[in-house]
Backbone bond lengths (Angstrom), bond angles and torsions (degrees), N, CA, C in turn:
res aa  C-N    CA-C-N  psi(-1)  N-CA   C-N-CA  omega(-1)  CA-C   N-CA-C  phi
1 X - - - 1.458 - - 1.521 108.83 -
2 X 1.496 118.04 147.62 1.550 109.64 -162.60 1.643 89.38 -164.94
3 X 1.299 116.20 156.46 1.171 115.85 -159.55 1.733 124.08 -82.83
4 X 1.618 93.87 -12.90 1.195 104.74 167.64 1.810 117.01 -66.82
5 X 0.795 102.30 -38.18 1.600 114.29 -178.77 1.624 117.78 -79.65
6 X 1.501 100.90 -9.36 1.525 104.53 -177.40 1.615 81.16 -108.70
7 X 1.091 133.60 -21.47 1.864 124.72 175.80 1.799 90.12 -69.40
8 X 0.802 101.10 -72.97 1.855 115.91 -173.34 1.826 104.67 -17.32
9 X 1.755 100.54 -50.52 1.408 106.98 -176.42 1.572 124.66 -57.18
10 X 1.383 66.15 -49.17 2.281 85.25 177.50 1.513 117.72 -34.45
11 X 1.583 82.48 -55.30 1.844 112.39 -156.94 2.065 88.10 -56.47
12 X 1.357 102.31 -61.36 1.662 106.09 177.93 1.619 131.72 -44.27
13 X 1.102 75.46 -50.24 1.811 110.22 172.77 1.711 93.47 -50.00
14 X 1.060 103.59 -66.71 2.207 111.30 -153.83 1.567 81.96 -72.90
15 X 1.167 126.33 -72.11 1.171 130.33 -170.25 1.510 134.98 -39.67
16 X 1.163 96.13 -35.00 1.773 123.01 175.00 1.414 109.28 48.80
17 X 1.489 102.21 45.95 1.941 115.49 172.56 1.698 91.50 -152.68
18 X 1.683 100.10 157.29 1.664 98.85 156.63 1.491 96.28 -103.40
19 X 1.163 135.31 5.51 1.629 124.29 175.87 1.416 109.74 -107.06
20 X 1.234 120.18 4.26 1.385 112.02 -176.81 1.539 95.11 -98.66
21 X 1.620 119.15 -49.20 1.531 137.26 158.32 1.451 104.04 -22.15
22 X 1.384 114.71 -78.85 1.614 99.60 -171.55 0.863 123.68 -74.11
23 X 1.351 115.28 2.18 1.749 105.28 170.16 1.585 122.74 -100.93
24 X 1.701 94.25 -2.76 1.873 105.20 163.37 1.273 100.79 -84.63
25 X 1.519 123.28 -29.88 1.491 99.39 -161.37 1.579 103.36 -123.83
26 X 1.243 96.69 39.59 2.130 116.47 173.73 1.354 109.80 41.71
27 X 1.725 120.86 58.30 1.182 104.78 -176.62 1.484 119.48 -137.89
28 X 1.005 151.95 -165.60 1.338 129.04 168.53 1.663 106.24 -104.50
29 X 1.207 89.59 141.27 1.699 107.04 -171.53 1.335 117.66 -50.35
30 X 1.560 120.78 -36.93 1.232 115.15 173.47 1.020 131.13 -74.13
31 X 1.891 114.70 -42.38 1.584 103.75 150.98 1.432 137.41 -33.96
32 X 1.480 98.97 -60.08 1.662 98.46 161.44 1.526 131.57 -40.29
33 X 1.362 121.20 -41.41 1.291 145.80 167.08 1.818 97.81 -35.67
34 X 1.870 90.63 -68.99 1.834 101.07 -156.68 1.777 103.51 -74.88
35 X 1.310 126.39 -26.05 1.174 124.55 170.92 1.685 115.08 -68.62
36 X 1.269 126.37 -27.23 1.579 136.26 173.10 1.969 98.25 -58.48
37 X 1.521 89.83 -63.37 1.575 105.44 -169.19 1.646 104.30 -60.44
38 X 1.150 134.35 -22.65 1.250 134.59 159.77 1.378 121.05 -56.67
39 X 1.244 106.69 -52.01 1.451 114.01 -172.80 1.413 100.95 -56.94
40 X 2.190 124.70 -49.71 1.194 120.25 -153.53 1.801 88.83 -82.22
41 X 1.333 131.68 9.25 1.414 111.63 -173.45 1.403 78.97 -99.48
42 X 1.256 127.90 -76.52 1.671 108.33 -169.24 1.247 133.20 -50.81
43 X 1.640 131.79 8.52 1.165 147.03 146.34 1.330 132.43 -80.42
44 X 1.467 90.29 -15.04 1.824 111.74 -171.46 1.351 106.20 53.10
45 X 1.280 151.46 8.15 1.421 153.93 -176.59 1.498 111.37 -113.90
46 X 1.417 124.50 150.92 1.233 139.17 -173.91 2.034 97.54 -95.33
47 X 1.405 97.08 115.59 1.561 89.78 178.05 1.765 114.65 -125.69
48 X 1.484 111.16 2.33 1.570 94.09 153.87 1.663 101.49 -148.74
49 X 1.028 129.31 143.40 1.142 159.94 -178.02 2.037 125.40 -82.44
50 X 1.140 105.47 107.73 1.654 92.90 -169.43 1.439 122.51 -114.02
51 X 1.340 120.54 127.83 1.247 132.73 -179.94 1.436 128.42 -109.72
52 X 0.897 145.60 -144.84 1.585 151.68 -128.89 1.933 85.53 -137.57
53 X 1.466 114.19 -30.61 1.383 118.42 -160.77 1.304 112.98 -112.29
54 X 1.805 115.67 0.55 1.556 123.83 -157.36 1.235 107.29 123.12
55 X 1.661 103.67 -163.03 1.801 110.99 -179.68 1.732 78.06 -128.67
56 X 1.258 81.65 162.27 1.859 108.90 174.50 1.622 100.70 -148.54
57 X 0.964 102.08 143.86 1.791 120.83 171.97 1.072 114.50 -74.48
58 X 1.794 93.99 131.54 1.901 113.82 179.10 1.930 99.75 -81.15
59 X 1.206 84.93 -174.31 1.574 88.98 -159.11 1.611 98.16 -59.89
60 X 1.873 94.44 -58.15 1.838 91.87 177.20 1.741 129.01 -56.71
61 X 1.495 103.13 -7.81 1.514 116.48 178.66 1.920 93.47 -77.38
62 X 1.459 120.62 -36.89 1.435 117.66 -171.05 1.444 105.30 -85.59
63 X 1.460 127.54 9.12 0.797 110.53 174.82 1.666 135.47 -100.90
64 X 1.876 88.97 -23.69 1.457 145.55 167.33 1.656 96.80 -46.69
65 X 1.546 96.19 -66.82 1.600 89.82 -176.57 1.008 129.14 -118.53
66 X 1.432 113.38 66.50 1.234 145.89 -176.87 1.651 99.09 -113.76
67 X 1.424 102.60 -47.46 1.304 123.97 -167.75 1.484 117.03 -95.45
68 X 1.535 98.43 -31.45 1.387 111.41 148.28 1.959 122.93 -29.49
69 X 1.095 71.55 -81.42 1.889 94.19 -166.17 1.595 82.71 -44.21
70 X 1.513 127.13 -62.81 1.244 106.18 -132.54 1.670 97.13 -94.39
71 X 1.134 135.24 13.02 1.564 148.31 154.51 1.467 119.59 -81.68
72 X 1.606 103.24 -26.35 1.910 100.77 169.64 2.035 103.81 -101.90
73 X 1.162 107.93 5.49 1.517 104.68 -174.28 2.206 100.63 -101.72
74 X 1.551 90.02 -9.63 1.393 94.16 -170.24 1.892 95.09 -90.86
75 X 1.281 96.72 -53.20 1.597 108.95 166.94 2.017 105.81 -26.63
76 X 1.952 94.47 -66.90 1.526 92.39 -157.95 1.662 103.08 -71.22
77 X 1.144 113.34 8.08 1.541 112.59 178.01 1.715 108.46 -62.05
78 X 1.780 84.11 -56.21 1.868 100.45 -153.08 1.203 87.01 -71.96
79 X 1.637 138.87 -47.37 1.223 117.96 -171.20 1.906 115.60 -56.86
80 X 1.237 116.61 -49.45 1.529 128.23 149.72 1.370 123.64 7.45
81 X 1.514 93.86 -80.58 1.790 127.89 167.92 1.778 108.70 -57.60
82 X 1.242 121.00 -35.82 1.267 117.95 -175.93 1.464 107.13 -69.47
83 X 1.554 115.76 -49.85 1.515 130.80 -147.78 2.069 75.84 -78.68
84 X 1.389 110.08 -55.40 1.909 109.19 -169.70 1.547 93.05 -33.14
85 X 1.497 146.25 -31.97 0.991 121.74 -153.05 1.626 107.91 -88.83
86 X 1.359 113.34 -16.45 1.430 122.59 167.36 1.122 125.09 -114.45
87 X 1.802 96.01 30.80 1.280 92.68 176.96 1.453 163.17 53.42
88 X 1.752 89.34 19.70 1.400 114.92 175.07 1.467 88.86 -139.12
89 X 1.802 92.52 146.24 1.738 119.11 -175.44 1.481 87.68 -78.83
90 X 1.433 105.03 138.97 1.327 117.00 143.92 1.414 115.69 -107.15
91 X 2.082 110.84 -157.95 1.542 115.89 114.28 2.262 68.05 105.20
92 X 1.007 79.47 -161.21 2.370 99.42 -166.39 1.356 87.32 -117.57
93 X 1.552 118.92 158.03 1.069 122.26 146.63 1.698 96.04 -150.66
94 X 1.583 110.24 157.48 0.982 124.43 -169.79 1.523 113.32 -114.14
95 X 1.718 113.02 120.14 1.888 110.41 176.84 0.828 99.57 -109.26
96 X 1.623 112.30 149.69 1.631 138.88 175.35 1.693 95.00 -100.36
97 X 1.490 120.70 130.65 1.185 113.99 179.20 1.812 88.67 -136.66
98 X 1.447 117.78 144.23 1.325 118.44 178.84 2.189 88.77 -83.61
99 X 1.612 82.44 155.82 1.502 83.15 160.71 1.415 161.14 -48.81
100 X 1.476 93.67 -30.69 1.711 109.06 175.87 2.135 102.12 -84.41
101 X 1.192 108.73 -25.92 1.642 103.15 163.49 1.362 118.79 -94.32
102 X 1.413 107.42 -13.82 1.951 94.06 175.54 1.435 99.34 -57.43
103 X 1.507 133.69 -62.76 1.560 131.71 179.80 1.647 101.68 -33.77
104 X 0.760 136.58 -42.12 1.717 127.86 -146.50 1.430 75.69 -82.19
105 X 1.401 111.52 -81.63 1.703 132.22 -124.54 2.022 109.36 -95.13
106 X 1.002 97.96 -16.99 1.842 107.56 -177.29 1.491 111.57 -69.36
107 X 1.484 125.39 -31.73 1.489 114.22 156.06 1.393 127.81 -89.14
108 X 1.220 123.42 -15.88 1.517 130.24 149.71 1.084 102.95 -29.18
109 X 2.019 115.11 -90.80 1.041 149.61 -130.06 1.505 86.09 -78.83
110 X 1.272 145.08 -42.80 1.416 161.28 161.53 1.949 88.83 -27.41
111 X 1.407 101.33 -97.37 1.175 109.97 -177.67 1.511 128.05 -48.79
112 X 1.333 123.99 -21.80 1.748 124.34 160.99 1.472 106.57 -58.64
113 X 1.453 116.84 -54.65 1.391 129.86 161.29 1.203 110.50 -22.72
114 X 1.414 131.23 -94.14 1.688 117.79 168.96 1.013 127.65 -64.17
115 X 0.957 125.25 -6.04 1.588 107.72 171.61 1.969 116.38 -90.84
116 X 1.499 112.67 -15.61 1.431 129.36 -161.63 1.571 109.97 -98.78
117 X 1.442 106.66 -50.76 1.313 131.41 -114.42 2.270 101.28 -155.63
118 X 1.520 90.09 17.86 1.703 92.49 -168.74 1.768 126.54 -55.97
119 X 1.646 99.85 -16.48 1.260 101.22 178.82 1.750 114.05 -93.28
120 X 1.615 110.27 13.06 1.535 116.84 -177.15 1.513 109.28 -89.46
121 X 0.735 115.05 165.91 1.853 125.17 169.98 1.675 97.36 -117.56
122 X 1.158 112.85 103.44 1.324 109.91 147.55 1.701 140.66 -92.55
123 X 0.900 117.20 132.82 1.815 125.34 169.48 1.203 119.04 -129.03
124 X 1.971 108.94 141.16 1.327 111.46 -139.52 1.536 76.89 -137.27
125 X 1.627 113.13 124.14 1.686 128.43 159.91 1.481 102.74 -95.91
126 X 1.472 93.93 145.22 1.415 102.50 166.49 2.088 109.62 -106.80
127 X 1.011 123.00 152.14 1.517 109.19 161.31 1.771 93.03 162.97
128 X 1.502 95.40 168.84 1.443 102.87 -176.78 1.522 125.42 -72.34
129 X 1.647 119.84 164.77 1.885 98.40 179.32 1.467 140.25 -30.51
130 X 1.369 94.53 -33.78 1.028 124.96 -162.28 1.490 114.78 -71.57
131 X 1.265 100.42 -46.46 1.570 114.69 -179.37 1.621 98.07 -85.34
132 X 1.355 134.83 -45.47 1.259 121.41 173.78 1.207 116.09 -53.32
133 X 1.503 125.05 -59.33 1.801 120.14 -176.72 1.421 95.28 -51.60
134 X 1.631 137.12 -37.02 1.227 115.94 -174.35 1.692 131.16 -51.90
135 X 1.827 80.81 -34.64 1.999 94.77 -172.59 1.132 92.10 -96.76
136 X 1.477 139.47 -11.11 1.842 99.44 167.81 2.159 99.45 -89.15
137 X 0.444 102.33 -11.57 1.753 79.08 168.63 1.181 85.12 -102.54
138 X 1.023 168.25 54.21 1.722 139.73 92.43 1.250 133.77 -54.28
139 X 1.845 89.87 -45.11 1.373 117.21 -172.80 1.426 120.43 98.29
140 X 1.272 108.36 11.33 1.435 107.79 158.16 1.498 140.13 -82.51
141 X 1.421 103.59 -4.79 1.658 118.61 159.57 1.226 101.80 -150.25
142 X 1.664 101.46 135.16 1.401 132.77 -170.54 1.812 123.42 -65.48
143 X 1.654 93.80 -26.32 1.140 100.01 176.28 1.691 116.17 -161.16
144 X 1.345 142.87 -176.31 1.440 118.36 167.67 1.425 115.11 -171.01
145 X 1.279 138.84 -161.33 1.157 144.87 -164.86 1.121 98.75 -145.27
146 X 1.900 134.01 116.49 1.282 139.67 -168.85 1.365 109.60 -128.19
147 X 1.460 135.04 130.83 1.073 146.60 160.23 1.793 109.97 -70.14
148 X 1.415 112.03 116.98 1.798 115.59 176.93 1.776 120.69 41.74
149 X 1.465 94.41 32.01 1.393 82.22 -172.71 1.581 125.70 -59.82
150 X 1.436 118.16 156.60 1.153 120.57 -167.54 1.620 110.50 -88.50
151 X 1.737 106.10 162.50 1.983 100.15 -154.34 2.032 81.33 -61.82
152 X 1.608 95.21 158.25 2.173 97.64 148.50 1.292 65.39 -171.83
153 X 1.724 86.40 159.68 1.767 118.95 -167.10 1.919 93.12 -93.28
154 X 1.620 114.84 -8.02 1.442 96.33 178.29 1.514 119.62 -92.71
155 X 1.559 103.92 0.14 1.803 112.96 172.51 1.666 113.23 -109.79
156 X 1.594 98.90 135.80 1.575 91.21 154.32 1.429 108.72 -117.05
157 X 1.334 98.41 148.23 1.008 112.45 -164.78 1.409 117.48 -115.78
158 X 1.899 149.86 130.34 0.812 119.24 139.93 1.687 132.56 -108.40
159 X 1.468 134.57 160.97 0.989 125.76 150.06 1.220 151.58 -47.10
160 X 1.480 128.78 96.25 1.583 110.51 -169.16 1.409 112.46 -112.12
161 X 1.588 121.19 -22.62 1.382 102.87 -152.45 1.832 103.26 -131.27
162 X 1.135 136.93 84.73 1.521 118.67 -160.40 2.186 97.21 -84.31
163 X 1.821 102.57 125.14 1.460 96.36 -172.36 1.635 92.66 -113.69
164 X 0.954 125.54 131.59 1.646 137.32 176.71 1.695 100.10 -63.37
165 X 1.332 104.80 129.63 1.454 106.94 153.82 1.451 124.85 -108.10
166 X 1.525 106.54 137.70 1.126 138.34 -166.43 2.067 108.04 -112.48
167 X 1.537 67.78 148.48 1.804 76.71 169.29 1.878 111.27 -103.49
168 X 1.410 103.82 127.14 1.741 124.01 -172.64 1.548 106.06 -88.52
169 X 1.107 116.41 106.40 1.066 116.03 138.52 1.633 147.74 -124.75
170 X 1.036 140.68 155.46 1.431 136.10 -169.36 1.505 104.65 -47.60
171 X 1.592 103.77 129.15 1.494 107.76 169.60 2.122 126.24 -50.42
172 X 0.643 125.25 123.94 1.366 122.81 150.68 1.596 119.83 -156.78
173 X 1.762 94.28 176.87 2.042 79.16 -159.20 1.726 101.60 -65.23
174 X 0.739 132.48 -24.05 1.612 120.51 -161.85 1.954 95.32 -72.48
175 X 1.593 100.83 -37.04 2.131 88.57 172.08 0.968 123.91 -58.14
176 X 1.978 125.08 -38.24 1.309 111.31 -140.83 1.299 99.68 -98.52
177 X 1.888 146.15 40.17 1.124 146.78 136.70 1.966 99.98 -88.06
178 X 1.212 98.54 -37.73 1.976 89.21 -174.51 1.264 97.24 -77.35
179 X 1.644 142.62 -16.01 1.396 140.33 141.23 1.287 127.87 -0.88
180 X 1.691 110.20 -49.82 1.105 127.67 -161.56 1.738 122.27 -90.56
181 X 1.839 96.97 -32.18 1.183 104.69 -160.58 2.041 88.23 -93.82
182 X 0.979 118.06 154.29 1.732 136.00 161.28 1.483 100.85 -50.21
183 X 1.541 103.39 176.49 1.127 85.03 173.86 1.738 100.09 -149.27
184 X 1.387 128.66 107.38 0.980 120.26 -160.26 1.711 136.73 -50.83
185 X 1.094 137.00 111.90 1.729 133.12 -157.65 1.935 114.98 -34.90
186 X 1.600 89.40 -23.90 1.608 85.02 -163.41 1.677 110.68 -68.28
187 X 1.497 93.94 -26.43 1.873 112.38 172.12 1.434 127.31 -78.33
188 X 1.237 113.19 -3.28 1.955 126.46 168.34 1.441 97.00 -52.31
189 X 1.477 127.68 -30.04 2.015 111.07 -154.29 1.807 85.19 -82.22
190 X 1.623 129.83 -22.65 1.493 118.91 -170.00 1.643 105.14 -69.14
191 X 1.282 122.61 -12.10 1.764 111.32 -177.88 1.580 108.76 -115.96
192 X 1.107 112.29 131.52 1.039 133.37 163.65 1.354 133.05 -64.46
193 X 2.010 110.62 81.66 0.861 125.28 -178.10 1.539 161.32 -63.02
194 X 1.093 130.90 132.47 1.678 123.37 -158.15 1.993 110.78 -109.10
195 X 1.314 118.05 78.63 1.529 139.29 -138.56 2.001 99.66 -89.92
196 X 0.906 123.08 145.79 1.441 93.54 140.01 1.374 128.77 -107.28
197 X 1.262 128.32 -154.55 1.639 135.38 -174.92 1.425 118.54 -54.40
198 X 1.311 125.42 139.26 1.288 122.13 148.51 1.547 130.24 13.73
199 X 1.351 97.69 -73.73 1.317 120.90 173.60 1.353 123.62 -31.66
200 X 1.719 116.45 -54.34 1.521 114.01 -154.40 1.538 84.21 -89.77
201 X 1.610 79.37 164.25 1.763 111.44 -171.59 1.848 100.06 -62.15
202 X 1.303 123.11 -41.09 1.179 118.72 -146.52 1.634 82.19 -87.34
203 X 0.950 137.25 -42.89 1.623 149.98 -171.81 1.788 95.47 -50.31
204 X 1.290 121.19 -62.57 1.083 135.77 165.07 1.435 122.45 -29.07
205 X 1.484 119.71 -44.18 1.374 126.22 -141.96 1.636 82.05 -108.19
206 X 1.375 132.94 -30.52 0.998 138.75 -136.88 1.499 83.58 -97.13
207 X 1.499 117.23 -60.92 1.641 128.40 -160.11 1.602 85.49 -69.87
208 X 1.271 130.41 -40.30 1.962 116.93 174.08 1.452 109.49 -45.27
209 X 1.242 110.63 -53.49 1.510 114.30 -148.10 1.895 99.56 -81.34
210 X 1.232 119.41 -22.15 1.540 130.30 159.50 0.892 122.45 -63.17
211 X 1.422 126.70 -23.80 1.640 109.39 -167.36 1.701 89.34 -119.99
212 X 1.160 140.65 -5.33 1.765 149.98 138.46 1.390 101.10 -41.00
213 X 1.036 114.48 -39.49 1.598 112.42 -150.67 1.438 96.12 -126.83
214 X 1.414 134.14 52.66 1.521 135.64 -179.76 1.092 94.43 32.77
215 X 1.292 167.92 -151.78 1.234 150.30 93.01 1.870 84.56 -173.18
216 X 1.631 121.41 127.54 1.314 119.82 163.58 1.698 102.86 -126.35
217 X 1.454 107.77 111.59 1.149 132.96 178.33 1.357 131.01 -78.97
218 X 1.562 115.39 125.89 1.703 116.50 -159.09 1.684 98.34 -86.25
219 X 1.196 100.99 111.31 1.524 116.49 -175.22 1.717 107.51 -104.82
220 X 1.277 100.80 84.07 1.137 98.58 -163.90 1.565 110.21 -90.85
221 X 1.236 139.68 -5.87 1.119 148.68 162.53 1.493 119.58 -159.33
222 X 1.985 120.65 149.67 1.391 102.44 -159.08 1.381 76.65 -134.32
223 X 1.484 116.06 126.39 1.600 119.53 161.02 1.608 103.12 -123.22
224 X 1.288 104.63 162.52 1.473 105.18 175.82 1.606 112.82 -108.17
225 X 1.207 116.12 -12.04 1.326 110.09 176.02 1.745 120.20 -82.92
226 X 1.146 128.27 111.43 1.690 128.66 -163.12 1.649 89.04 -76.13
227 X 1.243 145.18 -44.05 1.471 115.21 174.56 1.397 130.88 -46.64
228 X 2.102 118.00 -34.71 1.006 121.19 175.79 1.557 121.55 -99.62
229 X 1.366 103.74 18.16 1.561 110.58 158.87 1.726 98.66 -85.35
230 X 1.340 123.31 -66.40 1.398 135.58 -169.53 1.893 97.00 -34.19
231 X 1.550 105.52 -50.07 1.692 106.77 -167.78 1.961 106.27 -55.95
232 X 1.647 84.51 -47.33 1.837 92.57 178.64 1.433 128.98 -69.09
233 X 1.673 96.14 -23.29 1.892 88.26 150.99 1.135 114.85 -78.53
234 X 1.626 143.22 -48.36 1.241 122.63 -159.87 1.858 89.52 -77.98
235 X 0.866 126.95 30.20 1.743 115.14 160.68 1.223 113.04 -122.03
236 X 1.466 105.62 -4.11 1.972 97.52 157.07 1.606 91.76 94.23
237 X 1.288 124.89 31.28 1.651 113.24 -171.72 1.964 98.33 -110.72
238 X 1.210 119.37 -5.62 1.391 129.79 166.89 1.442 109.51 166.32
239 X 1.072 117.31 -147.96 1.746 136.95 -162.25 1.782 103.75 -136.15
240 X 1.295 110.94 138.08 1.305 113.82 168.65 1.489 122.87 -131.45
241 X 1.427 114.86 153.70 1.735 128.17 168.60 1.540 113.27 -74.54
242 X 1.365 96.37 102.83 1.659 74.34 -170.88 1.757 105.94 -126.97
243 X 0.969 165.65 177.14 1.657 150.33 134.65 1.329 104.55 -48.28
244 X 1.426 104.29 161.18 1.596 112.07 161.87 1.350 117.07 -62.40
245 X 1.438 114.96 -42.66 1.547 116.88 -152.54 1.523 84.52 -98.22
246 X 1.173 136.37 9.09 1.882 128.27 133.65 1.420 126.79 -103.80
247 X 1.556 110.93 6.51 1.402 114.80 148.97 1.631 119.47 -82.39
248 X 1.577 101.63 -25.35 1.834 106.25 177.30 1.191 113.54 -81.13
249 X 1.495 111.76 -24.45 1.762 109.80 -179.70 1.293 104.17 -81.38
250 X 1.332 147.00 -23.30 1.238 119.47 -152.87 1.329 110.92 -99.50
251 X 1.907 120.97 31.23 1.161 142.67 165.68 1.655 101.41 60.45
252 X 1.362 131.66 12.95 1.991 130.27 -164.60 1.732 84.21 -120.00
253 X 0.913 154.83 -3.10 1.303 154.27 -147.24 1.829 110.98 -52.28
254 X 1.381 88.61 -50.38 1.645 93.15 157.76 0.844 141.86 -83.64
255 X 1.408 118.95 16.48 2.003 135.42 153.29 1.237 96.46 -80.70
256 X 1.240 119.54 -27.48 1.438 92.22 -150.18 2.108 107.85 -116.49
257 X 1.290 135.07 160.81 1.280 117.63 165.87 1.618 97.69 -114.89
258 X 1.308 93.14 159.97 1.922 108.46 168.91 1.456 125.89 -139.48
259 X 1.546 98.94 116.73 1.646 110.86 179.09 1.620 113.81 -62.70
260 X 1.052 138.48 113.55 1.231 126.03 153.51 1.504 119.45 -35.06
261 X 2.051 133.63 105.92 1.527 104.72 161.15 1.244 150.99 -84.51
262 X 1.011 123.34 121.79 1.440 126.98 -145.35 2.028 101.18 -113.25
263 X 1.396 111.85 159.48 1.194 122.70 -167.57 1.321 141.82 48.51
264 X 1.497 111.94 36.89 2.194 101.28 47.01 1.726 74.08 -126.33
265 X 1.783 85.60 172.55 1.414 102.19 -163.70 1.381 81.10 -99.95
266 X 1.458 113.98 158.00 1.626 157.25 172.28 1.231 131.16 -79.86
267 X 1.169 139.36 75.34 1.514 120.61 -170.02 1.666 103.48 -123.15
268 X 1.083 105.49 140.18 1.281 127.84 171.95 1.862 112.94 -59.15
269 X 1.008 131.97 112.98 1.238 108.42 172.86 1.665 119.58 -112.33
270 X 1.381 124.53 124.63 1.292 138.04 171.42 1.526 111.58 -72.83
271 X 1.876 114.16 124.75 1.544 106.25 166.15 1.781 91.49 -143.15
272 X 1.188 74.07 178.55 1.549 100.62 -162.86 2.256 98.15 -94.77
273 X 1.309 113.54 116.78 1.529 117.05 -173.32 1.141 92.60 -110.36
274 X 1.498 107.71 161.85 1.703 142.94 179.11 1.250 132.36 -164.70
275 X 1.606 131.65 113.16 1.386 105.00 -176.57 1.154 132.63 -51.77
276 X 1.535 119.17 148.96 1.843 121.13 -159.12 1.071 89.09 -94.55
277 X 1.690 155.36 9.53 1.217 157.87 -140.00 1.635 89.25 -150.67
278 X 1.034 156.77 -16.03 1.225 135.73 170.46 1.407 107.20 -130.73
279 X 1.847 95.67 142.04 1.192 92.77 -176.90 1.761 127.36 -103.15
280 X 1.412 91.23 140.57 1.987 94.02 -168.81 1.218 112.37 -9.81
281 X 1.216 115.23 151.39 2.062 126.99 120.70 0.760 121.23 -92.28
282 X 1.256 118.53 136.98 1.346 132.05 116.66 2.024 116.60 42.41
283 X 1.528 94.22 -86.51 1.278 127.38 136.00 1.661 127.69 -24.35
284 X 1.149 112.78 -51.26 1.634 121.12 -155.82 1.622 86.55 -92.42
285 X 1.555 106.58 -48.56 1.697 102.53 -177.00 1.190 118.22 -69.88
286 X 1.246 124.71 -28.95 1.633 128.79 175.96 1.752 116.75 -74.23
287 X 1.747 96.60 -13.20 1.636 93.12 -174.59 1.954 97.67 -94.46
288 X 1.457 117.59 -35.83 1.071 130.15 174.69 1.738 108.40 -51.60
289 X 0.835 96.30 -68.09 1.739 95.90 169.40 1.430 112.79 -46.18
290 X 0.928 134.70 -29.13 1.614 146.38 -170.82 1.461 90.85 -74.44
291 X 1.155 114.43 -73.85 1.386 144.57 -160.27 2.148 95.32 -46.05
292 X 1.789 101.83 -52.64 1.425 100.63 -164.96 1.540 94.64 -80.47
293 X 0.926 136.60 -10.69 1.683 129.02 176.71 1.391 107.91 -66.55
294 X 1.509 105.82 -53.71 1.520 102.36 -158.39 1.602 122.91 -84.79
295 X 1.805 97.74 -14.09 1.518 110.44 160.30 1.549 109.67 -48.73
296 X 1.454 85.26 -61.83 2.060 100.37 179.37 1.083 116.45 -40.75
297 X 1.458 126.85 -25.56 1.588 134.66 -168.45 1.353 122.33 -118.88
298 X 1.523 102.64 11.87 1.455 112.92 179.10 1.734 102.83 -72.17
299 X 1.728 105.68 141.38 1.350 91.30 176.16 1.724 114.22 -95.47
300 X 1.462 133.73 78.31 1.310 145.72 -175.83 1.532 99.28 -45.91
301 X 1.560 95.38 138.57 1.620 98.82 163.55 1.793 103.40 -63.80
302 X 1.746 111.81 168.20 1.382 138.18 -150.90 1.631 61.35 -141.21
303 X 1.923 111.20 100.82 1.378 112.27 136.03 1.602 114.11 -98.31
304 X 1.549 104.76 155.68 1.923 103.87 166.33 1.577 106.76 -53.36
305 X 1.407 91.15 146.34 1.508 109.87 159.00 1.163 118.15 -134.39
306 X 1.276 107.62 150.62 1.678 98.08 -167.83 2.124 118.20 -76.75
């Protein structure tokens, strides 16, 4: 076992392809293939599993890279600590970006990367708050971008980006004068809403600010994916809560119009997380700084406010 082959795993593992793997880590697929199958012969255990949809990890494959991650994150430390002494970041680091900013910020943040930062390895997760605060106290991403996260003494957190939420609905001429005007909270229970799960932050903020405000809300369908809410408003199947800067990502912006809600108004807030238990690099501070520039330089839609 050798560390290249426990990198090799990861890459498969996160990726959940061997062709997506060798083409992050420039290699030919079959090598990748015979170096995986090495590892499971000197383990004697079966550790990823392949289907019609990818491979996914058997239990002893979750256990591999469990131990994985946190044996190449100890690695990219010392190398880290070596490069701090000359003052250039080395070593991988890993960003959590929610979905509606992976579109904005992943070729930026791509390109600050080489042009800033050329001797770093960067890797970029996508997934909801939820799943990011999960992987930085694991330690599977180094740092991230969180929608409303909730207080814990193992994140710090800062604030960078406050995004107003608005109510979406499908463009037509009779909307795009009510486009303009807000739309007061006490009037959300008259549309028939398209929500997602429990889970997401905005789902959260939304079911708080309803039950503060008497408020019983027509939940007329609950998906968790925010691209296929955006499709089911512009198909006329209800109205959704969405941010701006996930009304600008989901490339339909002009199907759709958005009320600012007001009384009291709603905003989503974006900050920048880190475990409060480990301390920076080098690396971690130079990607964080990256990270607070290009928030700063995002160009956000300009909705009305009242």
């Amino acid at each position: 076992m050798n560390l290249r082959q426990l990198e090799y795993f990861v890459h498969v593992a996160e990726l959940g392809s061997f062709s997506k793997a060798a083409l992050v880590l420039d290699i030919a697929q079959p090598a990748l293939s015979r170096q995986v199958r090495a590892l499971e012969t000197e383990l004697r255990d079966t550790l990823l599993l392949r289907d019609g949809r990818g491979v996914h990890l058997t239990e002893a494959g979750q256990r591999l890279f469990d131990h994985s991650v946190a044996i190449l994150q100890l690695v990219a430390r010392a190398r880290e600590d070596m490069g701090a002494s000359r003052d250039e970041p080395t070593g991988r680091i890993v960003v959590g970006l929610p979905p509606s900013m992976g579109r904005h910020l992943t070729l930026p943040l791509v390109d600050a990367f080489r042009s800033q930062l050329p001797r770093a390895r960067l890797a970029i997760v996508e997934g909801l708050s939820a799943h990011i605060t999960e992987w930085i106290l694991t330690g599977r991403v180094d740092l991230g971008l969180l929608h409303n996260p909730e207080p814990a003494p193992a994140l710090e957190v800062t604030p960078l980006l406050d995004e107003p939420l608005c109510l979406v609905q499908p463009a037509g001429p009779r909307r795009r004068g009510a486009a303009r005007r807000p739309l007061p909270m006490a009037r959300l229970p008259e549309f028939p809403l398209i929500v997602p799960d429990r889970s997401h932050t905005i789902r959260r903020l939304l079911d708080t600010q309803a039950m503060l405000s008497g408020l019983r809300l027509d939940i007329a369908w609950e998906v968790a994916s925010v691209p296929s809410i955006v499709d089911l408003v512009c198909a006329g199947y209800g109205n959704a809560v969405l941010s701006a800067g996930a009304v600008a990502a989901s490339g339909r912006a002009r199907e759709l119009v958005a009320r600012p809600l007001v009384e009291p108004q709603l905003a989503s807030v974006l900050c920048l997380a880190t475990s409060a238990h480990k301390r920076p690099t080098p690396l971690a501070r130079h990607a964080a700084q990256i990270l607070r520039e290009l928030v700063g330089a995002l160009p956000m839609p300009r909705l009305p406010m009242p």
